[in-house]
N, C-alpha and C positions, 0 to 999 in steps of 0.2 A: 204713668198708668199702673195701679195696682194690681198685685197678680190676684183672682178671685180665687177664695177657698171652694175647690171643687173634691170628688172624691170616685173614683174611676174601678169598677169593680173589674180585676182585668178575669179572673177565673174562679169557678164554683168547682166543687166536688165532695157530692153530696149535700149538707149542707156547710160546710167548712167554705171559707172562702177568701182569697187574699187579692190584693189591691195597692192602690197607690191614692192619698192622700194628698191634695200642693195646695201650698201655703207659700208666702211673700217668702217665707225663711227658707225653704225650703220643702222636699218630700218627705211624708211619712208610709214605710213600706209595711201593710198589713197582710195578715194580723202583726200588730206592732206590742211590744212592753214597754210601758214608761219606766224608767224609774222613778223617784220620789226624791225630790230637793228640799224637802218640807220648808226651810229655813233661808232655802236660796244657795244651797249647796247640797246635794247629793254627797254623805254622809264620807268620809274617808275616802273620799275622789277628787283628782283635778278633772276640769269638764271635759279637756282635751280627754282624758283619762276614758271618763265617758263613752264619749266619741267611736273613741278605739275601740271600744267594743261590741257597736253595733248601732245603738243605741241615733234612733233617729229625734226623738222630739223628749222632754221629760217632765217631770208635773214639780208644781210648785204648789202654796197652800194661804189662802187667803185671811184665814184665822190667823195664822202666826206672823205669815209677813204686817200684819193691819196693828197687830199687838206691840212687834219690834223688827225691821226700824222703822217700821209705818210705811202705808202705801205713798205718803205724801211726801217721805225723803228718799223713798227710791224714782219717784217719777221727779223729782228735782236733779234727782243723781243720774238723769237720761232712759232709765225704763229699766225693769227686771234684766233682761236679756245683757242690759252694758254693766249693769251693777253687777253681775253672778260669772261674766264674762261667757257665755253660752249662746251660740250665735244661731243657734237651729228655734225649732218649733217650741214652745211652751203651753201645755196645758195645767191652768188654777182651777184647783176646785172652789165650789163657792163658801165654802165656810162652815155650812150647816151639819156636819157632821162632828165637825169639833166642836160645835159650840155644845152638840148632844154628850159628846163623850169627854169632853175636857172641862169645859167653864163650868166655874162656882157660881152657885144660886143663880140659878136662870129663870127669868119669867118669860114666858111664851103669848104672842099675844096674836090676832087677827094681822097688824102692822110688822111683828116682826120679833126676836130674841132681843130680850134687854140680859147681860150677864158680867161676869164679876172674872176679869183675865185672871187666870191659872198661874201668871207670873208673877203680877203686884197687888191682884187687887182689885185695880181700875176699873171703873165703871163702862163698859159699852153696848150701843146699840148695833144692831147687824137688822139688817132689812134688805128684800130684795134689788132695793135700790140703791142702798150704799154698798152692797156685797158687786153688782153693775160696776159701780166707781171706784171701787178696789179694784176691782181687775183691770179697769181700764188703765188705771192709775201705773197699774203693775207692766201694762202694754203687753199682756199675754196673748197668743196667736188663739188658742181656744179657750171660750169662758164657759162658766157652767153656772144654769139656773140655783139660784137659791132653794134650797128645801128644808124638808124636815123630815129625819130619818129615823126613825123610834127604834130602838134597840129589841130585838127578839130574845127571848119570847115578848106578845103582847099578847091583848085581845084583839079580836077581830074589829071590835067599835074601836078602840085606839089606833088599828093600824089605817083602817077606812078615814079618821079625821084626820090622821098626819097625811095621807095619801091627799084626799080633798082640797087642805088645805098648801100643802104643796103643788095644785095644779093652778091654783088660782096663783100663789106665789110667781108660778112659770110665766103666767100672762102678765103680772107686773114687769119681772123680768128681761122679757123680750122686750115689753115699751120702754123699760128704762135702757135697754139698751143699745137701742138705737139702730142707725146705718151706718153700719163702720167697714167698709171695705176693705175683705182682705183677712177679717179677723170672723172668728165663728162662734155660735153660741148654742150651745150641747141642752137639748132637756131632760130632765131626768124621770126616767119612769119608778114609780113606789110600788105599792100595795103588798109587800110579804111575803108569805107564802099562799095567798090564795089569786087563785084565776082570775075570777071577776072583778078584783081589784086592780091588778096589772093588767086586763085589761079593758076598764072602765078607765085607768092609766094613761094608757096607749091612746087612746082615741081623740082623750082630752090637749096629748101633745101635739097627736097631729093635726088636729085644730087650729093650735097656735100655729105651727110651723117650722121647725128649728133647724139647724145646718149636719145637726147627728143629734142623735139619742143616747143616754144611758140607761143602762139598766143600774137604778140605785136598792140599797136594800138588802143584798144579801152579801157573804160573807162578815157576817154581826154575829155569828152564834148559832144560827140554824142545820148548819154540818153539812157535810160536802152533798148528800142524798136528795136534801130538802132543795137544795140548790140547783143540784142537777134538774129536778123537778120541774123549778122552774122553769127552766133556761131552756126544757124541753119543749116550751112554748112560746114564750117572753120575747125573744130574739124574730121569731116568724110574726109577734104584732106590730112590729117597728116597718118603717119602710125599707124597700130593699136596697134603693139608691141612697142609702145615705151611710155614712159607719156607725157602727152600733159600738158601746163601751163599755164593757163591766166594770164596774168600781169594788178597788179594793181587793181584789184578786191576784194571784195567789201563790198557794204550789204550784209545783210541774207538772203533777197532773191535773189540779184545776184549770188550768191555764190550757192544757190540750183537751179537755175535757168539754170549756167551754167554745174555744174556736170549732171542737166537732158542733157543735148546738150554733154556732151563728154565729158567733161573736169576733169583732174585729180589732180591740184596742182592749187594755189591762193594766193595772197598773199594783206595784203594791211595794212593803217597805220589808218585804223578808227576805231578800238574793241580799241588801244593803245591812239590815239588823243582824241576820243569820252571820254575816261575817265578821260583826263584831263582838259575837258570841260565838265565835267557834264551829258554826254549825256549817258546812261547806255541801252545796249540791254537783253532783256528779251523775254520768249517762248510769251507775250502777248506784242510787240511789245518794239519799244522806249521809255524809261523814264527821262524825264528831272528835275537830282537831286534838281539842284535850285529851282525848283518851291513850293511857299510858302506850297504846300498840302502835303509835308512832313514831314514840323517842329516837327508837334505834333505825326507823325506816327511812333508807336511801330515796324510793323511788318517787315520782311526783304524784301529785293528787290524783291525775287524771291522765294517763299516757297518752288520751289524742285532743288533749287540749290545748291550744297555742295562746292562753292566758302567760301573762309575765308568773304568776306565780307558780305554774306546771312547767312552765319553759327554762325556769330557771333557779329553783330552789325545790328542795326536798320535804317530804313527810317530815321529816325530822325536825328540819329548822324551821317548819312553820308550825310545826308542836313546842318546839321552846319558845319563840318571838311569844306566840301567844300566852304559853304559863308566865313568860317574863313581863307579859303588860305591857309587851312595845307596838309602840303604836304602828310600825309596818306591818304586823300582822293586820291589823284592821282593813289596812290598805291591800295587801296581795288577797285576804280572803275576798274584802267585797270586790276586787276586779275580776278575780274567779268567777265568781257568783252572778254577775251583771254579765260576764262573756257566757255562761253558760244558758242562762235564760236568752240572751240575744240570740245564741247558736242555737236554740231548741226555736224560737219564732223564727226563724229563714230554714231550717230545718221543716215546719210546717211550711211555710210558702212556697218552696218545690215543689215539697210534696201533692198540695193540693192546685198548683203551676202546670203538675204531669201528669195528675187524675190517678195519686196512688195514695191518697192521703189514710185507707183504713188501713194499709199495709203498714206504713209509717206509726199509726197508732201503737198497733199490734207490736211493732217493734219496740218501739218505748217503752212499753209495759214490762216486753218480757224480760231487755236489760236492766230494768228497775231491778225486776225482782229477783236478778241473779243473788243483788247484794254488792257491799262492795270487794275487794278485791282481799285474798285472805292474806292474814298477817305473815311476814316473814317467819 
């Protein structure tokens, strides 16, 4: 008997709200953060590694997996989850975001993206049908509708036909995708930054019907304000029994920013990239390892962090590892990085658990802005 993807709203406060998602693979505890596997590894991590830091479900990417080593030698090879060795929850996006920001010469068409891979060349078709069977292929626990995500700024007529044609995409979607117990299938709401469009959005997905909602579209360039904007509406169009998901998001303060506005799942590739650049997030803000006012600093990143790299190495030598180009740097910043964003989502889930979640806000902000800690 497979276990049904259900999704259990245990507590509100205000509108902030946390929950518990189940899945055959397991729970996901919201508001949750994915990380980003883009390739079938989350970047400078083992999964166990992962794990460790919180980190209940994490996203994979149907563009790249379909590109190399293909959907069709990982489901030979037993399913994503045994190929990447990751035994928990998987959410793939559908594709259509890369195909906008990555693939050469694209044609766009009623049927679907014909385009030219960014790796060799190669000719392929993406359609909501095959983007279906990639995921399926990939055996990922939540799939996401095919769309079309037009890059901000636009026009209004451009972002109206990508939205449009992205709803009807959703209704292939769901037909192509069948009754598959156990596994769930996300639609994504569009329209930009105008009302009427998200929701003329809204209405058209719950039509269809789907297991959660996204909100796609923003974090593309429109800036934290415009976003906010939305999200001050966008989240109250979606159903309330279902999880809602920002895609692509973000900072730490986006990220609290949007669970105050609704939102329950997140995802994005900067706690992972940030640490391979140097960039390290902390309760007193951003810390840039490189910078000379480390060399000589004993003390750890973060004195109340129980990350391997605050528990057990210094300012100092994660300022050399890093100017030295060794690859444990990569690795201690982004477990930093991925425990700090997991610590800051169960840090919200209390809070909003106990009905103290503005207090909690207010706090964040204010240790943000101390700064970080002054130099020796």
């Amino acid at each position: 008997m497979t276990v049904a993807f259900t999704f259990d709203l245990k507590a509100t406060d205000g509108k902030a709200r946390s929950g518990v998602i189940s899945t055959p693979r397991g729970e996901i505890r919201t508001p949750a953060f994915m990380p980003v596997g883009t390739a079938a590894t989350v970047k400078a991590m083992m999964p166990d590694s992962v794990a460790a830091t919180g980190a209940d479900i994490i996203l994979g990417n149907t563009y790249h997996l379909m590109l190399r080593p293909t959907a069709e030698r990982i489901d030979r090879l037993g399913g994503l989850h045994r190929f990447m060795n990751w035994q928990g929850p998987i959410l793939t996006d559908s594709g259509g975001f890369q195909v906008m920001s990555l693939a050469e010469l694209r044609k766009l068409t009623e049927e679907g993206v014909t385009f030219k891979s960014h790796i060799d060349g190669s000719r392929h078709t993406l359609t909501p049908e095959r983007s279906m069977e990639i995921q399926r292929l990939l055996g990922s626990d939540i799939v996401m509708c095919f769309d079309e995500c037009p890059a901000l700024p636009a026009t209004d007529a451009e972002v109206a036909r990508a939205m449009r044609l992205s709803m009807r995409w959703a209704e292939r979607s769901k037909a192509a995708f069948g009754d598959r117990p156990g596994h769930a299938l996300f639609g994504i709401m569009q329209g930009g930054v105008t009302r009427e469009l998200r929701e003329e959005s809204a209405e058209a997905l719950k039509a269809i019907g789907f297991d959660g909602y996204a909100v796609g579209g923003l974090a593309v360039g429109e800036g934290q304000e415009a976003m906010f904007d939305v999200l001050d509406y966008a989240p109250d169009c979606l159903p309330v029994d279902k999880p809602r998901y920002l895609m692509g998001v973000g900072k730490p303060d986006d990220i609290v920013g949007a669970v105050a506005r609704g939102i329950d799942m997140m995802d994005c590739v900067l706690p992972t990239r940030s640490g391979r650049t140097g960039q390290v997030f902390t309760r007193r803000g951003v810390v840039n390892i490189k910078n000379a006012r480390h060399a000589d600093d004993p003390r750890p990143l973060d004195e109340q962090c129980t990350c391997p790299a605050c528990r057990n190495y210094s300012r100092a030598y994660l300022h050399h590892v890093f100017r030295a180009q060794e690859i444990i740097a990569s690795m201690l910043l982004t477990w930093h990085n991925l425990h700090y964003y997991q610590e800051l989502m169960a840090g919200m889930r209390a809070a909003i658990a106990e009905g103290r979640f503005a207090d909690w806000q207010e706090a964040f902000h204010a240790q943000r802005a101390q700064g970080d800690i002054p130099p020796l």
